[in-house]
C-alpha positions as CSV (number, residue, x, y, z in Angstrom):
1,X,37.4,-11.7,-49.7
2,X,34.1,-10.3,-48.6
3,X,31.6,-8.8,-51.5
4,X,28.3,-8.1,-51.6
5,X,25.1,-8.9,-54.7
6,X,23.4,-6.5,-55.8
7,X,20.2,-7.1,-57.8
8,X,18.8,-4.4,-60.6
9,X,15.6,-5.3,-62.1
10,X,14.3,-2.8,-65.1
11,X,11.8,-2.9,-66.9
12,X,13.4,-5.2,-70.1
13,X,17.0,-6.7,-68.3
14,X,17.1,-8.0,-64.8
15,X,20.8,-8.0,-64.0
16,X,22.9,-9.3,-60.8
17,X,26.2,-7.3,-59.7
18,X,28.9,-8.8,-57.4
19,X,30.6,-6.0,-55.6
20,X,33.9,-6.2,-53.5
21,X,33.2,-4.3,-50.4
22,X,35.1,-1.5,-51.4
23,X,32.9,-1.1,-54.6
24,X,34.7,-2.6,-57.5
25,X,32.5,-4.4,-59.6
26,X,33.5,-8.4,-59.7
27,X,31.2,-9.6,-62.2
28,X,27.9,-8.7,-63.9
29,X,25.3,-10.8,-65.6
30,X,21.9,-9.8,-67.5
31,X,19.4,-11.5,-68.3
32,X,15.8,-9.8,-70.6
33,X,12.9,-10.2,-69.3
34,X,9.9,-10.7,-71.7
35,X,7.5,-8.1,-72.2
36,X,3.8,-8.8,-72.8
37,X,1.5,-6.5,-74.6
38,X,-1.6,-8.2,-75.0
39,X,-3.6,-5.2,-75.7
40,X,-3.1,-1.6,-76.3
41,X,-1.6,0.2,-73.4
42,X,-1.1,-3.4,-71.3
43,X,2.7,-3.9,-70.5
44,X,3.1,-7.1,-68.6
45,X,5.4,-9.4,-67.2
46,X,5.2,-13.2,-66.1
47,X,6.4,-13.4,-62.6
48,X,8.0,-16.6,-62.8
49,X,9.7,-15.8,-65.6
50,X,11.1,-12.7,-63.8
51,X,12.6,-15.0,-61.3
52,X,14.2,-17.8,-63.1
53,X,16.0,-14.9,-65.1
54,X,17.2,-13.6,-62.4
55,X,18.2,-16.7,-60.7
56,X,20.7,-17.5,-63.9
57,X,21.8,-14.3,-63.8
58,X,22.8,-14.5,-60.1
59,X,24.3,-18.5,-60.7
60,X,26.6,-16.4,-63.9
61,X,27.4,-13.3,-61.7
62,X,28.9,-16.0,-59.0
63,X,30.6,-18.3,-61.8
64,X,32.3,-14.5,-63.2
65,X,33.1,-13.4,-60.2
66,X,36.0,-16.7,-59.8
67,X,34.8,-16.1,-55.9
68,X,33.5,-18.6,-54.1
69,X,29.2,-17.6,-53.4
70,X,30.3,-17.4,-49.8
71,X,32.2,-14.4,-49.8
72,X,28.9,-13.0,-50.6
73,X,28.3,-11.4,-47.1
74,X,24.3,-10.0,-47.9
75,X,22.2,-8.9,-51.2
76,X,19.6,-6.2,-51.8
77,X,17.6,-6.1,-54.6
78,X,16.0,-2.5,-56.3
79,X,13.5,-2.7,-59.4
80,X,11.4,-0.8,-61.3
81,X,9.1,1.0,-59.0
82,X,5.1,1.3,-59.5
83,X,3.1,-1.4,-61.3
84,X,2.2,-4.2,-59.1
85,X,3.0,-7.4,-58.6
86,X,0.1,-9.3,-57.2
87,X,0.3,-12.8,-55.4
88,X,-2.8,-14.9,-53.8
89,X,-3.7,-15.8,-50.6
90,X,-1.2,-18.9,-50.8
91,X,1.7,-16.6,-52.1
92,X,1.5,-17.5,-55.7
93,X,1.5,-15.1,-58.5
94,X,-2.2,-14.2,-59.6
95,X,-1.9,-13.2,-63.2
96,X,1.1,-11.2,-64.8
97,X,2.9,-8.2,-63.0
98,X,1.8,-5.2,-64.1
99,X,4.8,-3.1,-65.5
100,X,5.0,0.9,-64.7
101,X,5.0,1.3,-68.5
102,X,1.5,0.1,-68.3
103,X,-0.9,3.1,-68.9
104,X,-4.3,0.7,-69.2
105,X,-5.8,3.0,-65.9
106,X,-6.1,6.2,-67.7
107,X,-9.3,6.4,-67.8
108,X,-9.5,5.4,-64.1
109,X,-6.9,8.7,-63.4
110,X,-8.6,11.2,-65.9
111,X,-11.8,10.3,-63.6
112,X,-10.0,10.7,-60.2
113,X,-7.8,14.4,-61.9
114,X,-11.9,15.3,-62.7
115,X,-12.9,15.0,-58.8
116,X,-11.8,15.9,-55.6
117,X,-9.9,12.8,-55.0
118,X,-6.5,14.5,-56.8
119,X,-6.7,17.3,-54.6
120,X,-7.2,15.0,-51.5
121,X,-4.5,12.4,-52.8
122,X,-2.0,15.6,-53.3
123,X,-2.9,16.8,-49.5
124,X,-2.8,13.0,-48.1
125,X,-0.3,11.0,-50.1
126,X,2.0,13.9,-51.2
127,X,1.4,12.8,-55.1
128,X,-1.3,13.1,-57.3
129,X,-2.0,9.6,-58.9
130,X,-1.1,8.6,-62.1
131,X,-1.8,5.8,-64.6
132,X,0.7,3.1,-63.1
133,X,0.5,3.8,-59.6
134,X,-0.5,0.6,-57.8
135,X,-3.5,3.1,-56.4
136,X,-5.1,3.3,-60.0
137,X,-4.0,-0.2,-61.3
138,X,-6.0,-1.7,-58.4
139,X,-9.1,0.8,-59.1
140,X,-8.7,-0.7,-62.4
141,X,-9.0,-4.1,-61.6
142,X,-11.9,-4.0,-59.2
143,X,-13.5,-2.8,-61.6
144,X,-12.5,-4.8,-64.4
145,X,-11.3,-7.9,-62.9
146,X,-13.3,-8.3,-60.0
147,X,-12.6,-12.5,-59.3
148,X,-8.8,-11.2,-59.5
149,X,-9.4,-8.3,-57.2
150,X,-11.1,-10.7,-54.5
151,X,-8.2,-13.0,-54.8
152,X,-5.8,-10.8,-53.4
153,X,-3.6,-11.6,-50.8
154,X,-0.2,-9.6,-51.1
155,X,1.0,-6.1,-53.1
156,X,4.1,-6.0,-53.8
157,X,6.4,-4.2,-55.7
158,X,9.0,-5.8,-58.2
159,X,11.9,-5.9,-56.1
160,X,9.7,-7.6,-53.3
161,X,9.0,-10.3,-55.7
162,X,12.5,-10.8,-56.0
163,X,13.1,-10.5,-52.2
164,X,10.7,-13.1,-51.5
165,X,11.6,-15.3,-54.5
166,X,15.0,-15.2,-52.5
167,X,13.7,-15.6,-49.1
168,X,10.0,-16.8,-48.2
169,X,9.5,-13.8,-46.4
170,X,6.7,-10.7,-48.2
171,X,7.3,-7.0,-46.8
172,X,8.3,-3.6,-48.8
173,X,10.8,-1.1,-47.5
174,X,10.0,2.7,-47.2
175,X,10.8,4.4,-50.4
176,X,8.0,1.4,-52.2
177,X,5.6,1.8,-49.4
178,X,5.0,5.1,-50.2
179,X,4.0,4.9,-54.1
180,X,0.3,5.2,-53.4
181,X,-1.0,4.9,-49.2
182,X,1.1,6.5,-47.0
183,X,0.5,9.6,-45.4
184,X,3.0,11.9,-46.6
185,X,3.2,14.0,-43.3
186,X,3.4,10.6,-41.2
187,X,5.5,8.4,-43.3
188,X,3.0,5.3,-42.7
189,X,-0.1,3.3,-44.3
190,X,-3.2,5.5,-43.9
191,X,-6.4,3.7,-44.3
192,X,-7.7,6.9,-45.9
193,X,-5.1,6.7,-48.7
194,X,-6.9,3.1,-49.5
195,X,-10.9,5.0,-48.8
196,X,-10.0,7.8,-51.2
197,X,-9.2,5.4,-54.5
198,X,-11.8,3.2,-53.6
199,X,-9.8,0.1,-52.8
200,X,-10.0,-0.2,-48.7
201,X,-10.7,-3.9,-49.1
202,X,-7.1,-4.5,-49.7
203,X,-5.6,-3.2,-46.3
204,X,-4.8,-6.6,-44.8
205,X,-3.1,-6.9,-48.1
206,X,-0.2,-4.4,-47.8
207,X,2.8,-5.4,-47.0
208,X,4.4,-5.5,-43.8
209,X,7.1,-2.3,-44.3
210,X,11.3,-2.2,-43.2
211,X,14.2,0.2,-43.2
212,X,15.8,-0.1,-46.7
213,X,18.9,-1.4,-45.1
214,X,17.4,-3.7,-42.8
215,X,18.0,-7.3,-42.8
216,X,14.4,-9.4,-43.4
217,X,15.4,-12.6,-44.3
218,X,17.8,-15.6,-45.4
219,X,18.5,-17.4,-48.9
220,X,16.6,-20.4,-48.8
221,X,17.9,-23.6,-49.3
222,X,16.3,-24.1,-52.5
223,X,17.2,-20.7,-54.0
224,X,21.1,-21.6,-52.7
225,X,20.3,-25.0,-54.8
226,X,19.0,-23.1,-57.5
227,X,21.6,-19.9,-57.7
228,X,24.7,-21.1,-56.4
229,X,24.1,-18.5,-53.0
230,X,25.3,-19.7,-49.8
231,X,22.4,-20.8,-47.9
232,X,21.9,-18.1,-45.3
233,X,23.2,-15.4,-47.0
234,X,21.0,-12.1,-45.7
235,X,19.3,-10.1,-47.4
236,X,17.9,-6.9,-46.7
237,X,14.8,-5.1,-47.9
238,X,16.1,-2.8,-50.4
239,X,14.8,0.1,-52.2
240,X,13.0,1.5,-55.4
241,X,15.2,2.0,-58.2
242,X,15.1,5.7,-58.7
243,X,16.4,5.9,-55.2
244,X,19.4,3.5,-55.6
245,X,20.5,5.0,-58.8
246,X,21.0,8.2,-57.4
247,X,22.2,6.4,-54.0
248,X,24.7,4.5,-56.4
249,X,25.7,7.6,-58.5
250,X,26.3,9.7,-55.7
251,X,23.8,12.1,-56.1
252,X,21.5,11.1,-52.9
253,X,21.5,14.3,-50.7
254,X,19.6,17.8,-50.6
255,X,21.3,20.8,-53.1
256,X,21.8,18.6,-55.9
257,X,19.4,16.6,-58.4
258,X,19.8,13.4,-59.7
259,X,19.1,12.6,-62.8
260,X,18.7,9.0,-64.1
261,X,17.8,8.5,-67.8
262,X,16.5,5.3,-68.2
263,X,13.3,3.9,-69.1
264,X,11.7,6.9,-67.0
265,X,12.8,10.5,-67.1
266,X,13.7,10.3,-63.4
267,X,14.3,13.7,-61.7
268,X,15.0,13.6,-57.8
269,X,15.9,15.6,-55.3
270,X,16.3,14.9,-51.2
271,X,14.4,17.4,-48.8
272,X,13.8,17.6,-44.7
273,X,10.6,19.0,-45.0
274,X,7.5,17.4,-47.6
275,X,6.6,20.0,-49.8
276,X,3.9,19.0,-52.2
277,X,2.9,19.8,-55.6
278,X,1.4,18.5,-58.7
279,X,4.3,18.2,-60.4
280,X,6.4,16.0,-58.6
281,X,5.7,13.2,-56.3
282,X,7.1,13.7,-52.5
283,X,7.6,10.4,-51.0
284,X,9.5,8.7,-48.0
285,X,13.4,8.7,-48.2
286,X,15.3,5.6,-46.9
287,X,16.1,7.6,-44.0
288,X,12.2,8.9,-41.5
289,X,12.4,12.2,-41.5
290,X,13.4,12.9,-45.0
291,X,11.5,12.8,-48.4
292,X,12.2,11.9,-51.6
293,X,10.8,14.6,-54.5
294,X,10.1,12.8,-57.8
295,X,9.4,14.3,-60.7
296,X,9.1,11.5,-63.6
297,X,7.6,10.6,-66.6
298,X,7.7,7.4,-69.0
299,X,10.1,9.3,-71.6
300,X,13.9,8.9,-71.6
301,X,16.2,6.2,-73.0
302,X,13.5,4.1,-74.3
303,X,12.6,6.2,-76.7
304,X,16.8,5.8,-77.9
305,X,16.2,2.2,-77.7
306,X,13.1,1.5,-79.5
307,X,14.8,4.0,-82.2
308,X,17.8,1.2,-82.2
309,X,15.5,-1.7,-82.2
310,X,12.9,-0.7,-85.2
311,X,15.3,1.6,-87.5
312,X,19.1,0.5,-86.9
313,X,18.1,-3.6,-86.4
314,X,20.9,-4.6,-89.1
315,X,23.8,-2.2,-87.6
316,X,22.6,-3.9,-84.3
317,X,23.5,-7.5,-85.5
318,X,26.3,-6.1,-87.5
319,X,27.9,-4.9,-84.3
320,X,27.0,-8.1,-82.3
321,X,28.9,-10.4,-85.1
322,X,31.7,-7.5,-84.2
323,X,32.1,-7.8,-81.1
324,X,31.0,-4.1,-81.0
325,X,28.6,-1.9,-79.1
326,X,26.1,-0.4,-81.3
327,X,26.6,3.1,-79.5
328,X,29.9,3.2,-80.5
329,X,29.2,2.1,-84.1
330,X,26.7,5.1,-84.1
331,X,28.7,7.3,-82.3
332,X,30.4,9.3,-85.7
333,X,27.4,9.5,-86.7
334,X,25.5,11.3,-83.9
335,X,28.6,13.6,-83.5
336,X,28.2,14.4,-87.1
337,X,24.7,15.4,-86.4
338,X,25.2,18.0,-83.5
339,X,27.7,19.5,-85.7
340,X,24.9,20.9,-88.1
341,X,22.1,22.7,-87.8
342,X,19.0,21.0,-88.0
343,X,15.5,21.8,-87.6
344,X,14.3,18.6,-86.5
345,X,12.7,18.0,-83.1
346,X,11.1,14.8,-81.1
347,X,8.8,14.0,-78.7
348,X,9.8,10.9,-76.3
349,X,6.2,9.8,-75.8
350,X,6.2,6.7,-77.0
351,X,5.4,5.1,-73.5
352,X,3.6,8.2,-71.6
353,X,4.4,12.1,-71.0
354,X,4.4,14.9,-68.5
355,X,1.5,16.1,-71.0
356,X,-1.1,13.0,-70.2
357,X,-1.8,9.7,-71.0
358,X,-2.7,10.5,-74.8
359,X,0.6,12.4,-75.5
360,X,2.0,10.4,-78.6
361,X,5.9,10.6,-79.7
362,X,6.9,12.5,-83.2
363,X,9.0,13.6,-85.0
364,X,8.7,17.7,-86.4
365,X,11.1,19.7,-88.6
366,X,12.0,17.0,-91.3
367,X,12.8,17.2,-94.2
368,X,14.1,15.0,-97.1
369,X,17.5,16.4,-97.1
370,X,18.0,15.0,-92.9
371,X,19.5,11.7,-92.6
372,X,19.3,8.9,-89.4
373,X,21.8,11.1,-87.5
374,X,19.5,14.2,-87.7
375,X,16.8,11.8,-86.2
376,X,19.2,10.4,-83.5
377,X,19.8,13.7,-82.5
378,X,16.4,14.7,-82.5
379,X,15.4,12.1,-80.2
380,X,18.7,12.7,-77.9
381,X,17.7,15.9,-77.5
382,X,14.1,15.5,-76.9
383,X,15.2,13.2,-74.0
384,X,16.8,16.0,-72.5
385,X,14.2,18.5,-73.1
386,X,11.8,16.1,-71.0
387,X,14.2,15.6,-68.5
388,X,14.1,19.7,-68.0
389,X,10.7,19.8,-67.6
390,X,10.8,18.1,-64.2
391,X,13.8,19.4,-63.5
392,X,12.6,23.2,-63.8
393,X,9.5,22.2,-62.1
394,X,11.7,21.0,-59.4
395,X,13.7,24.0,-59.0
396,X,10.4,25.8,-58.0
397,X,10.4,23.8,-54.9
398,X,14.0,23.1,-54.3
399,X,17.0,24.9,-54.1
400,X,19.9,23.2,-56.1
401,X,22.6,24.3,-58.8
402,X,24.3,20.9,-59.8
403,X,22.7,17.3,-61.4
404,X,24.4,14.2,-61.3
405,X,23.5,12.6,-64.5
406,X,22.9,8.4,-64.2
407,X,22.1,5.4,-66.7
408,X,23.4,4.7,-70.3
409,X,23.4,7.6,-72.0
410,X,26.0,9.4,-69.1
411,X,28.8,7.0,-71.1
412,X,28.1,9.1,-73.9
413,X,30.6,12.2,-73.7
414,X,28.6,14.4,-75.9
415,X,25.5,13.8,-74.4
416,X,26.4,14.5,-71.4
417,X,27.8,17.6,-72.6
418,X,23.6,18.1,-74.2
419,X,22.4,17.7,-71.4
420,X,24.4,20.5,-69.3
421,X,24.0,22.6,-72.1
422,X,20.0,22.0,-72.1
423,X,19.7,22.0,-68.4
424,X,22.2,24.9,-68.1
425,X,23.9,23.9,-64.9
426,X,26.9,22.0,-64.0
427,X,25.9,18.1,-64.7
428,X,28.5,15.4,-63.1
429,X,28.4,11.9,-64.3
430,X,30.6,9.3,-62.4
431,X,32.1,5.9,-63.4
432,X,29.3,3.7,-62.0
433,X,28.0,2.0,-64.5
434,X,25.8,-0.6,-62.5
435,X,24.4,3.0,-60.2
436,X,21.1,1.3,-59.4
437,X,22.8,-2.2,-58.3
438,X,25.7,-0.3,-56.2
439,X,23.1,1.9,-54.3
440,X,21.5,-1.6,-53.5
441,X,24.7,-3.1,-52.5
442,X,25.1,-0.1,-50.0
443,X,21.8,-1.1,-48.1
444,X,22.9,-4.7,-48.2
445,X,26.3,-4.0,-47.0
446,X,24.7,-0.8,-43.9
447,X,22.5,-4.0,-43.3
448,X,24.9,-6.4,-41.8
449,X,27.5,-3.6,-41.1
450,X,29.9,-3.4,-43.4
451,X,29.2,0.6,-43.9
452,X,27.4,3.1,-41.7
453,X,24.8,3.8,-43.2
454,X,23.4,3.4,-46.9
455,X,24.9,6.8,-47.7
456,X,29.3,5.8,-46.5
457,X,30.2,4.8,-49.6
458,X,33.9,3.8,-49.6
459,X,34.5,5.3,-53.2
460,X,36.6,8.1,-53.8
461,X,33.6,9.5,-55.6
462,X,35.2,12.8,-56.5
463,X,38.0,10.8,-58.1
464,X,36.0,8.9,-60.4
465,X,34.0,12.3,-61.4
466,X,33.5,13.9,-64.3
467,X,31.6,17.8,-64.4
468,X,30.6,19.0,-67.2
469,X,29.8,23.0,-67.7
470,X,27.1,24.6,-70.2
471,X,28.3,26.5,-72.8
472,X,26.6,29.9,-72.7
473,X,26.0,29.9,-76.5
474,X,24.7,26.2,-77.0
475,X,22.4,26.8,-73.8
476,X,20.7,30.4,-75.4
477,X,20.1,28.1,-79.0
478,X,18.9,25.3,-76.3
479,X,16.3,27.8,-74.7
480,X,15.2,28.7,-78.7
481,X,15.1,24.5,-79.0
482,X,13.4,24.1,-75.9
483,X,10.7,26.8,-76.1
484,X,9.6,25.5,-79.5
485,X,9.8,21.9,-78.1
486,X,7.4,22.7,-75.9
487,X,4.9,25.3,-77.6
488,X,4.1,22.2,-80.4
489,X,3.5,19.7,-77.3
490,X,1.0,22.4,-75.9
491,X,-0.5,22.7,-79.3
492,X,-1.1,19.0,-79.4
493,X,-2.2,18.9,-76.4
494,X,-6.2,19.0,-78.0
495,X,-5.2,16.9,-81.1
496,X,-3.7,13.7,-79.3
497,X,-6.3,12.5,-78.0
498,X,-8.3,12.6,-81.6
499,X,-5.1,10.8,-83.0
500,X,-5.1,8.1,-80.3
501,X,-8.9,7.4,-81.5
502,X,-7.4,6.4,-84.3
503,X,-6.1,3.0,-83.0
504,X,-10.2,1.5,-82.4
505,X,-10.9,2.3,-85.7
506,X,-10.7,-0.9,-87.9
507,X,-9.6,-0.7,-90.9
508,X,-11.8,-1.6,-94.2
509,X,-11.5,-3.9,-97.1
């Protein structure tokens, strides 16, 4: 029976997905990813590390699956966009990737937002830069790692990694191309882009750039060795992350905004026409002629997870030796919490905000008479409160009145119901719970023809759809929430900066 691989690399679990052509899931394996931090505001990642993960994860996928690797008819990969992934002139990796949680280019960006160059990068690129484009990271090691910068020989993107782990062959697809040097009005590479942020020595360096659902290479012989894959086996380019999920989720299309809370806030909707503005980043589609409108920021589910891992570690191993998911463990509790009133509020800045690179997360309202519930809540609902941010700014640009709501938390009845109660508009959450994989799976089967085109996908996707509607009365104390939410973040604002000082001092004996 024919199926089809899809590959979804994030920024902790790298995961593969077998799909039977008509979209059932077949098997799924994850494997985490290591995370390096070796000094403040430095995420990283080894490369090789990346790919042997991934590699067992594929080689379990194929053994789950009970198919035989063959019936695997073509793979596409989609990752974590921004952040680079650097390899030398002899295509090896030179140094550790370069993770978009990474936010050591700030002062590199507060420089460029300072000049003329965010104006001209708005006009030219369709995006103002920010601290993990590939744009700033590489103004921040020609300046900092000059040997590393000379060394250069290929940019790539996460996914490409993986697509050239699987196949030889380096190259990008549209939707990565466009993170940092395309023209916006073009589509293409403009050697301006590359003048502008002061990197033009790295033009020969780009990589060579393919439909999303075009086939650019084979599985090697020594990956089919490695994997289990059917030497052979195409793959295509595929496609940035934020794109697939929506692809996957079926929210990929103008009049509607996805919205994929996972690591990011991601906030997206399609358009014919760029339209730029600060707020959002407009970059290529899968499709020339269309565009992409991104608004994002580092602060959504990973603010939920690092509240899992640091204050709920023991119910976590409790609910492993169960045989039980830790959100359903919690799940009484967090109900119990939106029951109540409660004063507390969050802000999900652990990793970055829409407010600047020195925006820190915390925690206001509490008192000693809230519990961990209260908390959970807090930081649930300050994930949605980010999310409407860029979804307001959005509908400044962009006529829509629905979302389609993507990644963990859209499993989570009652936040779902949140988040159409914060957003006050219809949100519609499907049961795709690989999204980003499936929406690469879609390229890989458009790519050897299995569908039409990326967007014919052979779902009943109304069927498996759930809408939820805001409740007039939750959304007015939502717009109470939300105003406060974001008067104390503007208040902030001039104080963050004074508490991120904090971290060079030393402390004394």
């Amino acid at each position: 029976m024919p199926s089809l691989l899809g590959i979804d690399s994030g920024l902790t679990v790298t995961k593969a997905v077998i799909f039977d052509v008509d979209g059932t899931p077949l098997a799924v394996a994850r494997r985490r990813v290591t995370q390096f931090m070796p000094h403040a505001r430095h995420v990283e990642r080894d490369m090789d590390e990346l790919w042997t993960q991934t590699a067992d994860a594929i080689a379990e996928a194929i053994k789950l699956s009970n198919r035989s690797a063959s019936d695997i008819q073509a793979i596409a990969a989609t990752a974590h966009g921004d952040g680079i992934y650097l390899l030398d002139r002899a295509k090896k990796p030179l140094g550790r990737a370069i993770l978009s949680l990474d936010s050591r280019a700030g002062s590199v960006v507060e420089q460029w937002l300072k000049s003329p160059v965010a104006d001209e990068s708005l006009r030219l690129t369709g995006q103002v830069p920010h601290v993990s484009a590939p744009s700033a990271l590489l103004a921040w090691i020609k300046a900092n790692e000059p040997a590393r910068f000379a060394a250069i020989g290929h940019i790539l993107s996460c996914k490409d990694w993986l697509r050239f782990c699987l196949t030889g062959v380096t190259g990008t697809d549209r939707t990565e191309a466009s993170t940092s040097f395309t023209d916006v009005s073009t589509q293409a590479y403009s050697a301006d882009a590359l003048k502008l942020f002061g990197v033009a020595e790295v033009v020969g360096a780009l990589p060579l750039v393919s439909r999303s659902d075009e086939v650019v290479g084979h599985v090697t012989e020594a990956v089919a060795r490695r994997t289990g894959l059917a030497e052979g086996t195409p793959v295509v380019a595929g496609l940035h992350d934020v794109t697939a999920s929506a692809l996957g989720a079926g929210g990929y299309g103008e009049g509607v905004v996805a919205v994929i809370a996972g690591t990011y806030s991601i906030n997206e909707t399609l358009s014919s026409t760029p339209r730029v503005d600060r707020r959002w980043f407009c970059r290529n589609a899968i499709a020339p002629g269309q565009w992409n409108n991104m608004s994002i920021s580092p602060a959504s589910s990973a603010n939920y997870e690092w509240f899992l891992d640091k204050l709920c570690a023991s119910e976590i191993k409790n609910a492993e030796a169960a045989g039980q998911s830790i959100h359903a463990l919690l799940a009484p509790e967090i109900k119990a919490a939106f029951n109540r009133p409660s004063s507390a509020l969050f802000h999900p800045y652990l990793f970055g905000s829409p407010y600047g690179v020195q925006a820190s997360a915390s925690f206001f309202g509490l008192g000693g008479w809230h519990d961990r519930g209260d908390m959970l809540r807090a930081v649930l609902e300050g994930i949605a409160f980010n999310h409407k941010i860029h979804v307001d700014a959005l509908s400044d640009g962009f006529s829509f009145n629905q979302a389609r709501l993507a990644g963990g938390v859209s499993r989570n009845p009652i936040v779902v119901q949140m988040f159409a109660d914060i957003l006050g508009m219809p949100v519609t959450t499907t049961e795709t719970d690989e999204a980003a994989a499936w929406g690469a799976a879609l390229c890989a089967g458009a790519g050897i023809g299995v569908y039409a085109s990326p967007q014919s996908n052979p779902r009943d996707v109304a069927g498996i759809a759930t809408t939820y509607h805001p409740d007039p009365h939750r959304s007015a104390e939502y717009r109470v929430r939300y105003d406060l939410f974001k008067d104390i973040a503007e208040a902030m604002t001039p104080l963050w900066p004074r508490i991120g000082n904090l971290a060079s001092q030393t402390s004394q004996d």
